[in-house]
N, C-alpha and C positions, 0 to 999 in steps of 0.2 A: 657057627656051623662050618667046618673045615672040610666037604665034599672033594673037592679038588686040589688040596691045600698040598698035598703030597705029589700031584700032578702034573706039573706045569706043562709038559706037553702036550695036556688038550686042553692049555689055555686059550691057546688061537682063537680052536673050532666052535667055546663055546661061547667067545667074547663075538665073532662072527655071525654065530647061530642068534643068541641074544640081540643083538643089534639088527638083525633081518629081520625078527619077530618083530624086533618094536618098532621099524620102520613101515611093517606090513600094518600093522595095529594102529600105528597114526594116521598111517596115509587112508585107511579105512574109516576111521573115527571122529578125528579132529576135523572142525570147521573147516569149510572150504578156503576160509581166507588166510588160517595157518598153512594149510596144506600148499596154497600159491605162492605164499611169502617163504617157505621152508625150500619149495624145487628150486625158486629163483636165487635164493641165499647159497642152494648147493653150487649154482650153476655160475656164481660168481666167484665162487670159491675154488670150483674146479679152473674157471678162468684163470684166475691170481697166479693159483700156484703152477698153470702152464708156462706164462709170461714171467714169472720170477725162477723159473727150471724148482720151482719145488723151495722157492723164498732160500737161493740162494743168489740170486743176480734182484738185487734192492739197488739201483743206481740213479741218478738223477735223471738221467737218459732216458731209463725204463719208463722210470714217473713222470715222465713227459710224455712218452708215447703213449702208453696204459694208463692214465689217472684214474680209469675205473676201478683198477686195484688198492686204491688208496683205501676204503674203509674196511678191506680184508684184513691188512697188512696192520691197521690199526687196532683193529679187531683179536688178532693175531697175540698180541702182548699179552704178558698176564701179571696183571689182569689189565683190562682192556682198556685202552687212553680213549679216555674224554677229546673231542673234538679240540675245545679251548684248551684245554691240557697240550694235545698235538704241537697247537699252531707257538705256546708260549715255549716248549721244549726244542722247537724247531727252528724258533725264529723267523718267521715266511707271515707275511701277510694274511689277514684273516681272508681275504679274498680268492687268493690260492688254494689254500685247503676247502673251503664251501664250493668255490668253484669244481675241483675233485671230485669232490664228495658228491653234488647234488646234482650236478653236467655233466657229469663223468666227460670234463674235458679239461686241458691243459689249458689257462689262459693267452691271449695269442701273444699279447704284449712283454710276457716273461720269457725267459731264455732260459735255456741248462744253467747257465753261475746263478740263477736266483734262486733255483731249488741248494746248491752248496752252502751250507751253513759256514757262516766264520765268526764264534764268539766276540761277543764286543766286552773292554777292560772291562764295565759294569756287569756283566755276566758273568767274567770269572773272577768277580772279587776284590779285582784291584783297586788297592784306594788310591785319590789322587790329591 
């Protein structure tokens, strides 16, 4: 069915329109404990993408001060990185990202250089 297929100018209003409805329709319907876990997910997410000006300032700095952005941001890929995925692409200690992740805290004892990644030879291949 091609309704609007010739239209694109009221593609906006209806992708708009459609997305109020179904937000009205869930937040009326669905379990009380999606509906708490869906405002909370918005309300992190509006967070994130404050503190990152709209994911484009991702810096170690940031990730220090906001580590509660951290499972946005992970989130954010597509498709979306595994925790363990994270920490082995990253390089960083399992401890750091849980900590992130679960504390929404920076731990105290790491610095800004521990967030900077610096491949090590066995990482990039090199044989010795």
């Amino acid at each position: 069915m091609s309704v609007n297929l010739d239209k694109p100018h009221l593609w906006k209003d209806d992708i708009a329109r459609s997305v109020d409805m179904y937000n009205k329709w869930f937040m009326r319907f669905a379990p009380e404990a999606f509906r708490t876990t869906r405002m909370q997910t918005a309300k992190s997410v509006e967070t994130a993408l404050k503190a990152t000006a709209n994911l484009t300032n991702i810096k170690p700095e940031l990730l220090q001060q906001h580590p509660d952005v951290l499972p946005t941001l992970r989130m954010s890929t597509c498709p979306p990185i595994a925790v363990d995925r994270l920490i082995g692409l990253a390089g960083v200690l399992p401890s750091l990202v849980k900590s992130m992740e679960l504390h929404k805290r920076f731990p105290r004892k790491l610095t800004t250089a521990d967030l900077v990644y610096t491949p090590s030879e066995s990482a990039m291949g090199a044989s010795g």
